[in-house]
N, C-alpha and C positions, 0 to 999 in steps of 0.2 A: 435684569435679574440681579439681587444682591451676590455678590461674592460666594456668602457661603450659604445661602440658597443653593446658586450653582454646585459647591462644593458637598451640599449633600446630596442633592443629584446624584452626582458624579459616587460618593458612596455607597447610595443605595445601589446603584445599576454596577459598579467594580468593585463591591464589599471585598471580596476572594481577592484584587489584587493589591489592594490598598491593607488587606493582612498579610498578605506576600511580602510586601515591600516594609511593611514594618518588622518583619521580622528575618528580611534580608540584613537592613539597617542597625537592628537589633544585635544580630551576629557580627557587623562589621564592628558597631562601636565596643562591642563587648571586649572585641580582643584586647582594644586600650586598658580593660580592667586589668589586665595582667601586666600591664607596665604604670598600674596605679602605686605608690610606694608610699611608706608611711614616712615625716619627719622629726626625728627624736631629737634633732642636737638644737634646743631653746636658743641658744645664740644667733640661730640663721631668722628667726621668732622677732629680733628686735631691730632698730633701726641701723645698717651697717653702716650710716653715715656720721655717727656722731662718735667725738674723739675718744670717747671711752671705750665705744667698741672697738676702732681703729687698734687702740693700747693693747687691750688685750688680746684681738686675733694677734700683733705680734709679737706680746710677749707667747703665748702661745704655740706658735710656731719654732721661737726661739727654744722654749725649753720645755712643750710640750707638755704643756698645762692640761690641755684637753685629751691624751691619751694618758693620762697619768692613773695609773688601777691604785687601790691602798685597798690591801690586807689586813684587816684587824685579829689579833690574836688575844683572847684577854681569857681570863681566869676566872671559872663559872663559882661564884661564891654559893650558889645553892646546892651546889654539891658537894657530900658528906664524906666523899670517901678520903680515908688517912694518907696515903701514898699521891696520895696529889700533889702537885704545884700550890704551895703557898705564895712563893714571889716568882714574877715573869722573868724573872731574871736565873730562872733554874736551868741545869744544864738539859732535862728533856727539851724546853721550850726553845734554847739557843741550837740544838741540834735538832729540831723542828723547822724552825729558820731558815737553816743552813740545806736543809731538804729541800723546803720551797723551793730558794734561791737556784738550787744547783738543777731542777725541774723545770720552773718556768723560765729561767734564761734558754732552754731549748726552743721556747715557740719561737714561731717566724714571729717576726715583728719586733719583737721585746730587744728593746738597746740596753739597758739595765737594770738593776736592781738593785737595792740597800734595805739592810735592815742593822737591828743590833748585834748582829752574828757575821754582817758584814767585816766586821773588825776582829776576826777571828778567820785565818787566810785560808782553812780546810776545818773541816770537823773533826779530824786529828789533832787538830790545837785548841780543841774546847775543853778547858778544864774536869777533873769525873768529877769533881765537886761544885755545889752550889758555889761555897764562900771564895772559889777559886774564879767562876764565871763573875762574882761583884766585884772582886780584887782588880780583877784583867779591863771590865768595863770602868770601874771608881777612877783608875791613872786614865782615863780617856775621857775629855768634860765633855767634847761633843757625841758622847752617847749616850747623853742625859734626854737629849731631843726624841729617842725613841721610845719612850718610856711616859706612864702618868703620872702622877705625885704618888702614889700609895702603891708603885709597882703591880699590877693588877694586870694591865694592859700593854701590850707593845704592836708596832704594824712594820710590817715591808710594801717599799713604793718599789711601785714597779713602773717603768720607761716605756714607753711603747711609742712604735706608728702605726698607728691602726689604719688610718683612713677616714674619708668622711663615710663611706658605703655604709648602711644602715645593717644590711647582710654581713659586711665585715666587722663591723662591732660588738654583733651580735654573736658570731662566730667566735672572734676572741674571748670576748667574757665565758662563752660556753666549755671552751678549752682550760680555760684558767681553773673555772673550776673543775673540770674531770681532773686535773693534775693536784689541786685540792683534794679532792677528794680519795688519791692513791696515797696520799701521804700519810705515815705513823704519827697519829695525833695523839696525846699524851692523856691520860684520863683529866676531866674536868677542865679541860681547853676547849672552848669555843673561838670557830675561826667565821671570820665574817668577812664577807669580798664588797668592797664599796668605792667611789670616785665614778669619777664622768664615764666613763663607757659601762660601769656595771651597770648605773642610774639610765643610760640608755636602754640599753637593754629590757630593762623592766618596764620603762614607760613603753618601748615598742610591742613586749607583749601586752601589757595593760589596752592600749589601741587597736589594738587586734580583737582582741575580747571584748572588750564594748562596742569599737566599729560591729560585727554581728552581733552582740545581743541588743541593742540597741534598734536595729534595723528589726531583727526577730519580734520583737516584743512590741516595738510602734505596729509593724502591720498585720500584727496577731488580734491587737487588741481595736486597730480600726476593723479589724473585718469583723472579730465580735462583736462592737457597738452598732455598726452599720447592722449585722445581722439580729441584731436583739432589735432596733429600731423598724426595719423593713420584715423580716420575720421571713427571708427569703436569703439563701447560700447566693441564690446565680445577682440578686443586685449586692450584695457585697463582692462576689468576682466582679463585676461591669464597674467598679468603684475601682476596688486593690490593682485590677490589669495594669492600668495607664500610669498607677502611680509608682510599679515593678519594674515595668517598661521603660518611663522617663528617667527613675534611677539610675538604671542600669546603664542608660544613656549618657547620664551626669558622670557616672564613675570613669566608663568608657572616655567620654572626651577628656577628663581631667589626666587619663594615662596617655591619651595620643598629645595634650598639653604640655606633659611633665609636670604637672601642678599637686603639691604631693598633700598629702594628709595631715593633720599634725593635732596638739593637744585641741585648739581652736575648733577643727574641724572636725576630730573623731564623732559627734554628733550628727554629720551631718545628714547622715541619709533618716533616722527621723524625724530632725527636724523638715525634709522636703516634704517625708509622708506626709508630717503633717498640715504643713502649710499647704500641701497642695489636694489633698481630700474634696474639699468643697467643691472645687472644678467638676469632678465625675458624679457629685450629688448632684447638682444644680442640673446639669445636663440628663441624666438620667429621669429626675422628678419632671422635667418639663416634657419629657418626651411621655413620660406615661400620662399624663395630663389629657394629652392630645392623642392617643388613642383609649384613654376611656370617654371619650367627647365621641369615636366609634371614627374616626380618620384611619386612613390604613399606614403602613408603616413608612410608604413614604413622603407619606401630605406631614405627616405627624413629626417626620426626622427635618422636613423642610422649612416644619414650623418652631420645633425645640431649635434645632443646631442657631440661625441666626439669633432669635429672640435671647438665648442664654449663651451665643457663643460671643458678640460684644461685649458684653460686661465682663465674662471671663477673659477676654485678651486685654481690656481697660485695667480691670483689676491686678493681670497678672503681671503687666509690663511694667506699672506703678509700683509692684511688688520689687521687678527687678532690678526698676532706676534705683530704688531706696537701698537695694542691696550694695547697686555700683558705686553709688557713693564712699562706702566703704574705702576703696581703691585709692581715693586720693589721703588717706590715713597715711602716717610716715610709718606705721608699724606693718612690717609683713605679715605678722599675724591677721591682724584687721583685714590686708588688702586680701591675704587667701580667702579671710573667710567669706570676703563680698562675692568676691568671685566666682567661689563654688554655690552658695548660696544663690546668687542671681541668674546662674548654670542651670541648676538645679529645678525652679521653678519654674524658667523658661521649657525645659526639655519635658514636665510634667505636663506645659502648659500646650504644650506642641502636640504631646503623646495624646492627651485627651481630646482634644479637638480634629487629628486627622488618625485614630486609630479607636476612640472607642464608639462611634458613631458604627462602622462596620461591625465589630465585633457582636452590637445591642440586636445591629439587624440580623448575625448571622445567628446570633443565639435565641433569639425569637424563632427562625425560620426551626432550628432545630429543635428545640425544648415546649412549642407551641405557642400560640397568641395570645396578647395580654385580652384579657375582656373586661369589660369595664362593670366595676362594682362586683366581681365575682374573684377570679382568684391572679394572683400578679404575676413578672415571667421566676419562672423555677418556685414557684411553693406558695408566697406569703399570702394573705390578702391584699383584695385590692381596696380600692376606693367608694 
């Protein structure tokens, strides 16, 4: 007897524990989803071996290049009101400054701070006049650096050690602005929070949001085509199950891996959907085949599973050498993406072959028998 001859045997007659054990398995790999983590910081993205990156992880450590936040302050020209900020070099804007500065040097982390209000030792020594704050800064040449040509705009950098923690950067950025946001900001001031951990932050949420709607939307819209095509709910579930299931799988092992997420990969779940769809068609179609031919369900599973479970394991395993390839790329981007990707299919390819074979038979037994040339399982027409 072929293997998986044998192996639908064996499902037909232990369907109940071969869904037990998928969805023991299920539970186990799942938990790795919660130590699945996204990766923001693009430098870990490129090859760590070549001298350029060498250079910069240490001038970056040296002087902390990568935790470096910058505050833009600049002067909203489309707004009309009189008592505004004409030049950034006004005393509301240097005693705006001096706010920041004396606010966010309180968070944890933060080593320093400069701005052009820097050079003014309290905000008791800020002149009450404009031409008093240009006088003070004009005798100073290196406070021309904080400043743009037409006086419009100025920033405060700010020092930090943040961490590499994707949680901790996201944290800080999130602090920096609540403390933004208490400050007396002067009319027609625009304050703008930007540099490497804010820019994290924002790609971490952006990956967040598309990692789900992306996943949303691929299996929304394979279960409408499937269901517009079959004209039946239960073969578009008997299609979606395997391919929920294998995901779920993917993610899971990528969190027990430590294998993180990142721009390359936010795709990834549906790009598996979709690569791995055709699996649960093919197998699905051949099985109804062979019981509207009037074989019963398990002449019909002994005859689908091998005839269309070979070429599924042929196909899918070609799928995921072509992935592995990937891996030998110098770029870690690349190798994660083989990775998951060839994870991914495999765990689809696995789901379908020993979990949706049970499921066909146990939702046949409950929902009724397909009959042939009459009506298909859960609703559509048959053949």
């Amino acid at each position: 007897m072929k293997p998986l001859e044998k192996l639908a045997d064996m499902q037909y007659k232990y369907s109940y524990a071969f869904i037990a054990a998928t969805v023991i398995i299920t539970l186990l790999l799942g938990v790795g989803i919660l130590n699945t983590h996204l990766q923001t910081d693009l430098s870990k993205e490129m090859p760590q071996e070549l001298e350029a990156m060498k250079l910069q992880n240490k001038v970056s450590d040296a002087f902390g290049g990568d935790d470096t936040v910058i505050i833009l302050v600049a002067i909203d020209r489309q707004c009309g009101l009189e008592n505004s900020p004409k030049d950034i070099r006004s005393v509301e804007v240097m005693r705006l400054l001096k706010e920041m500065e004396g606010t966010i040097e309180k968070e944890s982390g933060v080593a320093s701070t400069a701005s052009a209000a820097s050079f003014f030792p309290n905000t008791d020594s800020i002149p009450e006049t404009d031409s008093g704050v240009k006088t003070i800064l004009g005798s100073t040449p290196s406070s021309g650096f904080f400043f743009n040509r037409d006086y419009s705009a100025t920033f405060l950098i700010v020092s930090a050690s943040i961490g590499k923690s994707e949680e901790k950067v996201e944290r800080f950025v999130s602090k920096i602005n609540q403390d933004l946001g208490g400050v007396g900001k002067p009319a027609c001031v625009k304050i703008t929070v930007t540099g490497n951990p804010s820019l994290r932050a924002i790609i971490l949420q952006t990956l967040r949001h598309d990692l789900i709607i992306t996943i949303s939307v691929a299996a929304a819209v394979i279960f409408f085509l499937i269901f517009i095509i079959k004209r039946s709910a239960g073969n578009s579930l008997l299609v979606i199950a395997p391919l929920v299931i294998g995901l779920a799988w993917t993610l899971g092992i990528l969190g027990w891996l430590n294998i993180p997420l990142s721009v390359a990969t936010a795709g990834l779940g549906a790009m598996i959907l979709g690569l791995g769809t055709e699996y649960g068609i093919f197998l699905l179609e051949r099985y109804r085949e062979e019981r509207d031919k009037g074989y019963d369900e398990r002449k019909s599973l002994r005859i689908a599973l091998p005839s269309v479970g070979s070429g599924m394991i042929g196909s899918g395993l070609t799928t995921v050498i072509g992935f592995l390839a990937l891996v030998i790329s110098p770029m870690p981007m690349l190798q994660n993406l083989g990775k998951a990707l060839a994870l991914g299919i495999f765990c689809i390819l696995v789901a379908t072959i020993f979990t949706a074979p049970p499921m066909l038979i146990e939702g046949e037994k409950l929902f009724g028998k397909i009959k042939s040339k009459t009506v298909s399982f859960l609703g559509g027409e048959g053949k």
